[in-house]
N, C-alpha and C positions, 0 to 999 in steps of 0.2 A: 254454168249453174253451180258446181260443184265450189270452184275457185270463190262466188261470191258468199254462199257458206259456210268456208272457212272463213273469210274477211270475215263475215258477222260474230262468228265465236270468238273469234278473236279478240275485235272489239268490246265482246261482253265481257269476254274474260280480264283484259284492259280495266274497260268500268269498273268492276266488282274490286279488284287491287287499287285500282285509284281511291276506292271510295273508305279502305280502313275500315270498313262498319260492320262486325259481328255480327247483328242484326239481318243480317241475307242469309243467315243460314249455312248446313253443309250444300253443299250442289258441286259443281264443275266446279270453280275457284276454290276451294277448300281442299278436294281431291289431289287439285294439282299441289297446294301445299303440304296435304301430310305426307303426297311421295318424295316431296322436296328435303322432308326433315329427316335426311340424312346422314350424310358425313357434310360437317363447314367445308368448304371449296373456295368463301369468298376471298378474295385478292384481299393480301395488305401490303405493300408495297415502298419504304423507306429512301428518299433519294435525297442524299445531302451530309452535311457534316454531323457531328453526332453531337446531341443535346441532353442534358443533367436530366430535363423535369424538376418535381417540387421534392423529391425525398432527400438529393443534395443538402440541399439549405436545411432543411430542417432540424440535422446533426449540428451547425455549427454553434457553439457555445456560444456566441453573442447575437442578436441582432432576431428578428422575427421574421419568417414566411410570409408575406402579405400578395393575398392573390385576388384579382380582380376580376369581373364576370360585366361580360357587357354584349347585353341580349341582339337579335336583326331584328328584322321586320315582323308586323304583326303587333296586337295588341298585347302587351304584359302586364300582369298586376307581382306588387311584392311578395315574394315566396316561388317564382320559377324555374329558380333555379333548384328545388329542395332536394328531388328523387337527384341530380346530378352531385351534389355536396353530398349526400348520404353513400352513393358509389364511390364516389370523389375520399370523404374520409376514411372509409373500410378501405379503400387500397394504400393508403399511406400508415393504415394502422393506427388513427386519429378518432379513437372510439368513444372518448368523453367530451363533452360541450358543455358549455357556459350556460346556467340557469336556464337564462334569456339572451335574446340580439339585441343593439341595439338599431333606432329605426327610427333615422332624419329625414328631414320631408328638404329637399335642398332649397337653398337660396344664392343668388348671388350679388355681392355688395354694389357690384355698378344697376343692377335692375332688381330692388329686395322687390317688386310688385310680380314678377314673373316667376313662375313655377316651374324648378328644373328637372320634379321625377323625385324619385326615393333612392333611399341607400342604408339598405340593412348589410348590420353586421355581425359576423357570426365569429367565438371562438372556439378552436376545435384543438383537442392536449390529447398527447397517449395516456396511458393506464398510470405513469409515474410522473407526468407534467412535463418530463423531460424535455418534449418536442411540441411544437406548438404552431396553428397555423389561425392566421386571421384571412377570412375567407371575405368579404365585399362585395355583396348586390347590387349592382344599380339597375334601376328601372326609370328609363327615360322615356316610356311611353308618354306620358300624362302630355308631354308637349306637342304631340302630334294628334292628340286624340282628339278632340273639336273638331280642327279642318276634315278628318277621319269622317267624321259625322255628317259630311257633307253627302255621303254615300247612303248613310243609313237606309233611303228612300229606296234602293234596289234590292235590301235584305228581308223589303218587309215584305206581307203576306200578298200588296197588291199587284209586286209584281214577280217574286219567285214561286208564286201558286202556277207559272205560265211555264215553268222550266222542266224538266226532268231533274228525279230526285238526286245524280249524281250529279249533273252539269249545277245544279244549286248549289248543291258543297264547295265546285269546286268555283263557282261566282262570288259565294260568300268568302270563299278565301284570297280569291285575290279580290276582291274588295276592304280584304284588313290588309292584305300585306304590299299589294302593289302600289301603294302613294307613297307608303314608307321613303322611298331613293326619292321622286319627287319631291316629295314634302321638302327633305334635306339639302336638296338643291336652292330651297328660299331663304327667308328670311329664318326659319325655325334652324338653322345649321348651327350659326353660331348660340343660340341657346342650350342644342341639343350638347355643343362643344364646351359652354360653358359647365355643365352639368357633369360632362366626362371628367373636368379641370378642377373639380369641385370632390367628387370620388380620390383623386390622385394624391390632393390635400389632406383629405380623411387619413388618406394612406400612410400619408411621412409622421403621424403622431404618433409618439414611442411610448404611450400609456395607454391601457385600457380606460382608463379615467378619464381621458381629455379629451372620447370622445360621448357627444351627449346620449344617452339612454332614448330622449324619443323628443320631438318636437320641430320646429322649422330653425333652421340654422346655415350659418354661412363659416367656409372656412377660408383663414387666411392665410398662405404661405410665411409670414413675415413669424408666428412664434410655429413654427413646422422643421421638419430634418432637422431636430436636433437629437445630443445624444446618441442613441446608437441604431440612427438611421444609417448609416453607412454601413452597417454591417446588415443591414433589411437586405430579403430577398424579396425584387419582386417581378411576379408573373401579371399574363394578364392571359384571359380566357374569352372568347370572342366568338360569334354566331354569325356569319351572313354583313348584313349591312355593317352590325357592330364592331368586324375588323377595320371597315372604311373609317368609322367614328375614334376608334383606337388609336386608327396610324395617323390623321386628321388632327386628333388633339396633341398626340404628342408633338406632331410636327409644329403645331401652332404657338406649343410651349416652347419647344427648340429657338423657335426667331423669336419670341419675348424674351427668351437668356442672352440670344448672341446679338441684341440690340439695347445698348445700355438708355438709346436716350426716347425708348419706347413705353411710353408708359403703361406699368405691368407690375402687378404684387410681386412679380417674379422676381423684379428687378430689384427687390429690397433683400435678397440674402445677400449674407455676405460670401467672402471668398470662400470660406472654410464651409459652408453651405453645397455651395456649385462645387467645390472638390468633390465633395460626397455624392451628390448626385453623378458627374461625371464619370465616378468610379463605378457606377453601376453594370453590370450586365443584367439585360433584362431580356424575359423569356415571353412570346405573344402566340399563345397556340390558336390559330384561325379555324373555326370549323366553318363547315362550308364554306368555305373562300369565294371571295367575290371581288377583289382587287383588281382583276383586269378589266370586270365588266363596268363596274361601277368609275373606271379609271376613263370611260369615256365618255368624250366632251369636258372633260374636267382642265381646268389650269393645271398647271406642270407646276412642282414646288421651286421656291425660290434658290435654293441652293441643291442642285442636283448632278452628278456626272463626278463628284470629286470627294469620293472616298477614302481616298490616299489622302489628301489632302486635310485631310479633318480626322484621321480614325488611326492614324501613324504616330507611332511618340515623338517621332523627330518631324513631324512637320508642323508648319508655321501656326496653323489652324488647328491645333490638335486642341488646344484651351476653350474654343470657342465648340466642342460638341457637345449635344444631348446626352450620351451612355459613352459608356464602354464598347460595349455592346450593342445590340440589340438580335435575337436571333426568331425568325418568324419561321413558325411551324406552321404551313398550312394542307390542312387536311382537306379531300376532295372526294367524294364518289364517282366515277364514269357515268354512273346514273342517274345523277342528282343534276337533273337539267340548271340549276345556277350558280355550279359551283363552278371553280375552276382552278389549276395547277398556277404557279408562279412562273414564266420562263425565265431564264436563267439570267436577261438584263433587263428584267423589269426592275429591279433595286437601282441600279445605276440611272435607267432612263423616268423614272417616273415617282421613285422615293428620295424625301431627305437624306442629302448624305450625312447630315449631322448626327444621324441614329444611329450612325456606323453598323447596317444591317445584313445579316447573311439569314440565307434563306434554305429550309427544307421542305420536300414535299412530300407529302403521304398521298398516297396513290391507294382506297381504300375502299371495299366494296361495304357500305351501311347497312343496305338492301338486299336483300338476295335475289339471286335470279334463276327463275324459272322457265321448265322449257316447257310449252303450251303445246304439247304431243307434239310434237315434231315440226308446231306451226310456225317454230321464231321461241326467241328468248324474250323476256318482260322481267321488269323490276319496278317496283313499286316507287316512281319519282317524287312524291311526300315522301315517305320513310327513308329514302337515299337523301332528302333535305332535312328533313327536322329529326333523324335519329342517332345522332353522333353524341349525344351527351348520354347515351343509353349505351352503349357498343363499349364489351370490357375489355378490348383493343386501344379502342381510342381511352379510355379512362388510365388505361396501363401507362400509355405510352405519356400523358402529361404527368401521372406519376412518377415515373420510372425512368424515362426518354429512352435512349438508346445511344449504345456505343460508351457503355460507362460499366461500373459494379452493379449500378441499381438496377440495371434493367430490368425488367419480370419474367420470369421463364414462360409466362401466356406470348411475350413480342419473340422471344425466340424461336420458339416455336411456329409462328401462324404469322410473322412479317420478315419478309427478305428486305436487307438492309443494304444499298448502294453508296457505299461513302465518297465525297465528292472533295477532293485533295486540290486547291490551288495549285 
């Protein structure tokens, strides 16, 4: 009797943290959180070679910070990323902005009748202009949201009035966010890719001017990287599915470079173009990781297992890579039921080697964990999934990285660092 008891508190106590909702009041759940509000305890955890972040780039006298933000699952409208840019620019000291954004409704020239999503753009300058960063929105929801609609019918009142009021939340949510991976398994992949290919273009324009203020538009690689793109720094910043989409596109641009007789806007720079790009080191911070999961049932990429071979200055294929670089930072919760750690040959057995990529892991507690009087520990598995663009840990660490001058004395402090020496 007693044993089933505690199962039930338990449970409620579960519901009540699952459900985010201030609305329940103080009671048991609340209790347990203001004795939780402590001393922080939670893990940050650093495993891998040590990485710049954005504050690097930002000192260099030529060339622009261009960082990119590319949403997971779930419905988005333009402006999601706002409360993360506004953290985002206070830790790099990035405290004035441009007027206005601008704000493209995307297109692409092989299908102008198809709709790729938005992509607002944001300029962010210190107090003396000195340093400057162009920050990129994309929101690729729009392509998925119709088929999305096909669910509506289980949100509505005929049939979540049948539910309990937390199992409802938690049907409405995975009724926005679990077709997501499905969806991009179809035909919506390569649109969603084109859309990602469409942001990357936006990227390489070296004027504030060239790119447009607001309306539908397409862009072309062939008047792009010019000027002092080569000296651009660029990141990309990634949620959940949108690491998949990231590593996916660039991958898809990699074989449109190293196939000349492929037909591809790509294919129209010239040499002194693809040097520039080549020269790149590019930085891909993944929150909640999802690489290994999403990596199954999937085709293997076409050039994989030979890093040496493409990412060495004396080898034969070194001409034929994507970057310089590429270095994937992905960040993970223990409690964030879909996230996941990289293992150490996943880059060789399942990534492009043409991205020449080396890999770190953050090992990160988002969530806190509470101990239910002595009934077990819980943490809140929404807040360990959707709260990393919130956590001044994780904000530090794409700031600042680790293992450099920049670091912030918050990751010294509160993350043990494992560096990982070939």
């Amino acid at each position: 009797m007693l044993s089933r008891i505690k199962k039930r508190f338990f449970l409620v106590s579960l519901a009540i943290l699952l459900s985010g909702c201030a609305s329940f009041g103080k009671g048991i759940a609340e209790a347990v959180l203001e004795k939780s509000d402590t001393e922080d305890a939670r893990v940050c955890r650093v495993l891998g070679k040590p990485f710049l972040g954005i504050t690097a780039g930002l000192a260099k006298p030529k060339g622009r910070t261009k960082v990119l933000m590319v949403h997971g699952v779930g419905d988005r409208l333009p402006g999601y990323s706002s409360e993360f840019l506004e953290k985002l620019s206070k830790e790099l000291k990035l405290t004035a902005k441009a007027s206005s954004y601008k704000d493209i409704e995307l297109m692409s020239f092989s299908n102008a009748e198809k709709k790729l999503g938005n992509l607002r753009v944001f300029r962010q300058q210190n107090e003396n202009s000195s340093e400057e960063m162009w920050f990129y929105e994309l929101t690729w929801s729009e392509i998925t949201r119709d088929q999305k609609a096909l669910l509506a019918f289980d949100n509505s009142g005929e049939y979540s009035y049948r539910r309990a009021e937390v199992n409802d939340m938690l049907k409405k949510f995975s009724n926005d966010t679990g077709p997501d991976p499905i969806i991009y398994l179809g035909e919506s992949r390569d649109l969603i890719l084109r859309s990602f290919a469409q942001a990357v273009c936006w990227m390489s324009k070296d004027k504030w001017e060239q790119i447009p203020t607001e309306g539908r538009h397409g862009c072309d690689f062939t008047n792009a990287l010019n000027d002092d793109f080569s000296q651009d720094e660029l990141v990309f910043i990634s949620h959940s599915l949108g690491s998949r989409i990231t590593i996916d596109g660039l991958t898809r641009m990699a074989s449109m470079l190293d196939k000349p007789d492929k037909k591809s806007i790509l294919n129209t720079l010239n040499n002194e173009k693809r040097i520039a790009l080549q020269k790149k080191q590019v930085q891909i911070f993944m929150l909640s990781n999802q690489l290994p999961m999403l990596q199954l049932g999937r085709e293997l990429p076409e050039v994989r297992g030979q890093k040496g071979d493409y990412c060495s200055s004396s080898s034969a294929r070194y001409n034929s890579r994507m970057f310089e670089k590429t270095s994937i930072i992905a960040f993970s919760d223990p409690n964030d039921l879909l996230s996941y750690a990289i293992p150490h040959d996943f880059s060789e057995k399942y990534l492009d080697s043409r991205l020449c990529i080396n890999v770190t892991n953050v090992d990160i507690n988002i969530a806190k964990v509470f101990d239910v009087f002595g009934m077990g520990s819980v943490a809140n598995p929404m807040e360990a999934h959707v709260g990393y663009t919130k956590d001044d840990r994780v904000v530090a660490l794409i700031a600042g990285g680790i293992g450099n001058g920049h670091t912030a004395p918050l990751i010294k402090d509160k993350c043990q660092w494992t560096e990982i020496i070939d």
